[in-house]
C-alpha positions in Angstrom: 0.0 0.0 0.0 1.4 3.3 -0.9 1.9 5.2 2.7 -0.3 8.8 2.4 2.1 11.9 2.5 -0.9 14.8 2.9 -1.3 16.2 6.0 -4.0 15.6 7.5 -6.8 18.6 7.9 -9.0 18.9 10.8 -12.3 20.2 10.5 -14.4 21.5 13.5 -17.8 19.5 12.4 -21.5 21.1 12.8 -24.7 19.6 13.6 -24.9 19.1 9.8 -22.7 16.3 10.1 -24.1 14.4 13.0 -25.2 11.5 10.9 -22.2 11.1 9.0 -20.8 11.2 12.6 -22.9 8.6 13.5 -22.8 6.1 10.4 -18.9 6.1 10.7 -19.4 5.2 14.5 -20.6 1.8 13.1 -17.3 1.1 11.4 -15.5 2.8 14.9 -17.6 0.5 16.6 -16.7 -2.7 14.3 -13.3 -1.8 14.6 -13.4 -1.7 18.3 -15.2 -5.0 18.5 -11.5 -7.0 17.4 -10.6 -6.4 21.1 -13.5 -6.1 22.8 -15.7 -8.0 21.4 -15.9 -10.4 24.0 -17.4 -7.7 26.2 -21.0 -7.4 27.2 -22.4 -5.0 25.0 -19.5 -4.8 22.1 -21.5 -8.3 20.8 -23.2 -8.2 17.1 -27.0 -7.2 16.8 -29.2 -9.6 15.8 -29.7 -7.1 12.6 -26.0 -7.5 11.6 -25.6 -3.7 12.1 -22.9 -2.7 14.3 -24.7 -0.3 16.7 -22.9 3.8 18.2 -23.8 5.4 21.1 -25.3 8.3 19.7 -22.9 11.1 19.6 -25.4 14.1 19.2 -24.6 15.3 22.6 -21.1 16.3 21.3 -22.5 18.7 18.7 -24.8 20.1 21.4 -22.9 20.2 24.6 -20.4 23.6 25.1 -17.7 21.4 26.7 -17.6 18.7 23.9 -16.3 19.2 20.3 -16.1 16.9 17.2 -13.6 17.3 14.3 -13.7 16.0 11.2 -10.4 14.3 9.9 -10.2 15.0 5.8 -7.5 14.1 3.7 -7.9 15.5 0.2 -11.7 16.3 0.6 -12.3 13.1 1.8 -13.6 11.9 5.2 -10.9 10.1 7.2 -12.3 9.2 10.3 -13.3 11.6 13.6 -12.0 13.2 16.9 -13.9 14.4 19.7 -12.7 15.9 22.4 -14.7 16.4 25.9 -13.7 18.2 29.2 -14.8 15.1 31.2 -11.9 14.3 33.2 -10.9 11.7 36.1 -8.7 14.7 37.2 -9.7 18.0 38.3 -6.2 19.0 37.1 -6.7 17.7 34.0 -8.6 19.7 31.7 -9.2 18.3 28.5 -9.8 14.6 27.2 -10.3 12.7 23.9 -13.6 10.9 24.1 -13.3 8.8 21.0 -10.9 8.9 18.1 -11.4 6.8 14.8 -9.2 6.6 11.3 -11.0 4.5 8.7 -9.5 1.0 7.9 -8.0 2.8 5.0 -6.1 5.5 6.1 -4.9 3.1 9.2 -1.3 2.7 9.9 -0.5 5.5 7.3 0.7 7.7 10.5 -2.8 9.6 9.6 -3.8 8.8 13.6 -0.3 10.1 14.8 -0.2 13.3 12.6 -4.3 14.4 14.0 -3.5 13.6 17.3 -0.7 16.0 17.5 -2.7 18.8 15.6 -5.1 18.3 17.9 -2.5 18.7 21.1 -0.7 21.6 19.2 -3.8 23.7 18.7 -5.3 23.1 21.9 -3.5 23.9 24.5 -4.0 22.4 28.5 -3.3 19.3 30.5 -4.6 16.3 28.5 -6.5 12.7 29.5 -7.2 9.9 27.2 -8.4 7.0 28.7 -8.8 3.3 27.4 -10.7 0.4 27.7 -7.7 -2.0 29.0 -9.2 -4.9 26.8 -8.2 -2.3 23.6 -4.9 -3.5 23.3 -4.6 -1.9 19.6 -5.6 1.6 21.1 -3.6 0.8 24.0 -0.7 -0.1 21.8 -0.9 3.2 19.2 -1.2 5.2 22.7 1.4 4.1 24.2 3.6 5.2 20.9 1.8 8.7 19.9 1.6 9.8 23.3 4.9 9.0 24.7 6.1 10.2 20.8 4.2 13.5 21.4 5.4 14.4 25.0 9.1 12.1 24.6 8.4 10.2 27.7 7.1 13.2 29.3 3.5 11.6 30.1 1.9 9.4 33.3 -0.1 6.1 32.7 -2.5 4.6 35.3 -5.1 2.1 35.6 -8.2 3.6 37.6 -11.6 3.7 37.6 -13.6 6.4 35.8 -17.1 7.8 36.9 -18.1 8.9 33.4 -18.7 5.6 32.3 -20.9 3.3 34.2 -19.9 -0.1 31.9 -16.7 0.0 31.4 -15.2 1.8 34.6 -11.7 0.0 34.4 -9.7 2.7 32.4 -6.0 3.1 31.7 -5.4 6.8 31.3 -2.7 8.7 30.1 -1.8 12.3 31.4 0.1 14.9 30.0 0.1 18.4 28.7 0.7 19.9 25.2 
């Protein structure tokens, strides 16, 4: 496969896009099912239609933001970024973050994530579902990449989500 040399742009995404938003979160959702498929509610619907939580509350909420990752006009995948923290010190977090299957392992992940740190500023979470060893895995590199080592990693238990408490989150500041 020929490795993709355009940057990639980030696009601060309106209510407009909430259901593109939300049929991508199928394939997000698909993807995530490789490592945690096994969990209770990761399982495939009777319908054979990957199910999303629905998302809309990040296009309506002032503390939540979704961007739009683009590579030559076309849709790459999605960040969104909340101020839901384990930490009061802590003051922003990525929620979810998703490259289609065809822009994966293209360093299209690693190059958003840091526009993402560069542009906004403050002490950063990103927590994981430990089962997610691929998310832990590209993690582990970006962040410690981004910040050279500069960054703390702990297993704790999260009160934002009720299912899936156990979290390993990363802490650091851009």
């Amino acid at each position: 496969m020929k490795r993709l040399t355009i940057e990639p742009e980030l696009l601060e995404a309106t209510i407009d896009y909430y259901p593109v938003i939300q049929n991508m979160a199928r394939f997000y959702v698909y993807d995530m099912s490789r490592c945690c498929g096994h969990l209770p509610g990761w399982e495939l619907p009777k319908n054979g239609l990957y199910d999303s939580f629905d998302f809309k509350n990040y296009f309506l909420e002032s503390d939540r933001s979704v961007f739009l990752i683009r590579l030559d006009n076309e849709i790459a995948g999605f960040v969104m970024i909340n101020k839901i923290t384990n930490d009061q010190n802590f003051n922003w977090n990525i929620g979810e973050f998703f490259v289609l299957a065809k822009f994966q392992k293209q360093g299209i992940g690693k190059k958003t994530a840091f526009k993402i740190w560069n542009n906004i500023k403050g002490n950063w979470e990103v927590s994981v579902i430990p089962d997610n060893q691929i998310g832990l895995d590209f993690w582990n590199k970006i962040i410690y990449d981004y910040t050279k080592g500069g960054y703390v990693k702990n297993k704790e238990k999260v009160n934002y989500d009720r299912e899936f408490q156990e979290r390993t989150i990363f802490r650091f500041s851009s």
